[in-house]
C-alpha positions as CSV (number, residue, x, y, z in Angstrom):
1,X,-20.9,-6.0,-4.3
2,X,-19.6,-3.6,-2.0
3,X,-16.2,-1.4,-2.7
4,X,-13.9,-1.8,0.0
5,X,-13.3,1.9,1.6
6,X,-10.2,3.5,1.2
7,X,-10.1,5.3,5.2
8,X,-7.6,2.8,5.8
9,X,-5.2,3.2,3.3
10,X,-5.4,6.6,3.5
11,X,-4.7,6.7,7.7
12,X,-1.7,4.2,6.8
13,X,-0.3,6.6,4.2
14,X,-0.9,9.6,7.3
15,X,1.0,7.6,9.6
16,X,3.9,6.8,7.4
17,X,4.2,10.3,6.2
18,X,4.2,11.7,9.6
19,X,7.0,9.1,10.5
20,X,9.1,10.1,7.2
21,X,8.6,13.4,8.3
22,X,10.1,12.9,11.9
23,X,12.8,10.5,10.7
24,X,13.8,13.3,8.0
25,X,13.6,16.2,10.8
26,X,16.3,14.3,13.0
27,X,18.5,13.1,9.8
28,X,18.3,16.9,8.4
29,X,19.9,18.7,11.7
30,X,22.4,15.5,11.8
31,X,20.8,14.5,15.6
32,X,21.9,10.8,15.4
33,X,23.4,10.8,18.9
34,X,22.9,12.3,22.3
35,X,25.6,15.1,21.9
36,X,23.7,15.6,18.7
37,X,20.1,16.1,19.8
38,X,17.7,19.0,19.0
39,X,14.5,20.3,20.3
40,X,11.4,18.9,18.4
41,X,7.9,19.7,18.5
42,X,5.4,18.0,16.4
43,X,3.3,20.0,14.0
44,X,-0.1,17.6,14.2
45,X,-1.8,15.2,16.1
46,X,-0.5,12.2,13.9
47,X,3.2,13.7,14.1
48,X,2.9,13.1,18.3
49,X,1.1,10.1,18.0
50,X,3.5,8.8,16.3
51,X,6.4,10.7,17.6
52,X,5.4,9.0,21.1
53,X,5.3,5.4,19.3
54,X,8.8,6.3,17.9
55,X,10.2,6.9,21.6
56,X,8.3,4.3,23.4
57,X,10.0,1.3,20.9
58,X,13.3,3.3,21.1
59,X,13.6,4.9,17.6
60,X,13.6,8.3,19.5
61,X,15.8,8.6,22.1
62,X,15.6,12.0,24.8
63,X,18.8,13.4,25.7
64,X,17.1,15.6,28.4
65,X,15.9,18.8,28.7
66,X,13.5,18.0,25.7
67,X,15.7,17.2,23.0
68,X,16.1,13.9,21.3
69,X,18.1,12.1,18.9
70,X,17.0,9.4,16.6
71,X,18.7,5.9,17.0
72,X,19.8,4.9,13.2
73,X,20.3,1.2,14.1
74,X,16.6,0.7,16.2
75,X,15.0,3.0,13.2
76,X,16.4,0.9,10.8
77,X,15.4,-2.5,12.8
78,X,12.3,-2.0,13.1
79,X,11.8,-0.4,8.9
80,X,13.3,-4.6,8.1
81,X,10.8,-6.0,10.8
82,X,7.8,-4.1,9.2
83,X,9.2,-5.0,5.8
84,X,9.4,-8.7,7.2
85,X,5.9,-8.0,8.3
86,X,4.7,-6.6,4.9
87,X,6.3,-8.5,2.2
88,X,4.2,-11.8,2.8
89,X,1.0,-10.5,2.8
90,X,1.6,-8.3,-0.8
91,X,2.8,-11.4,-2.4
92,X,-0.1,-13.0,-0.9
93,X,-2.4,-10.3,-2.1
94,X,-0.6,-10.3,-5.7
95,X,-1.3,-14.1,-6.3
96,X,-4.7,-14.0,-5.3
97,X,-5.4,-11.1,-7.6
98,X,-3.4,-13.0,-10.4
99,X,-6.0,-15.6,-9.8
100,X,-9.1,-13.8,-10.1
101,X,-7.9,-12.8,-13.2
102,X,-7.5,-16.1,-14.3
103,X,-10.4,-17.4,-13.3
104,X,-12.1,-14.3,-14.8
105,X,-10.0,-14.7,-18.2
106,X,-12.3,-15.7,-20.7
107,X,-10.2,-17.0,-24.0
């Protein structure tokens, strides 16, 4: 049997830490409206990757003349939508494994 490899989880874990990282940037220097925003520049490949995801679904908002401002309400939306997103397969996943170890209890 082959072990399942852990490159995904590990990218997954990347991604989210680079978009914790960028959320906590913006909430640090209080940029949560336009009059707010602050210059930001992205300290990876992940970070802008992901920095340009935040923008394009309107997490990160420009203000102009390269500063931006994070939108609390669309940040927030789309943490529940992932969550919505997440929650059905881990239970999913949870029962199964309860199963195998069922079917794998001998007593």
């Amino acid at each position: 049997m082959m072990a399942a490899s852990p490159v995904p989880s590990i990218v997954a874990g990347m991604v989210m830490r680079a978009r914790r990282k960028i959320a906590a940037h913006f909430f640090f220097h209080h940029a949560i409206d336009p009059q707010d925003a602050i210059a930001y520049v992205p300290q990876s490949a992940i970070e802008q990757r992901q920095f340009e995801r935040m923008q394009r679904t309107g997490v990160i908002r420009q203000a102009g003349a390269g500063r931006y401002w994070i939108d609390i309400a669309a940040y927030r939306a789309e943490d529940d939508a992932r969550r919505r997103r997440l929650v059905p397969i881990v239970i999913l996943l949870s029962v199964a494994a309860a199963a195998l170890i069922l079917l794998g209890y001998r007593g």
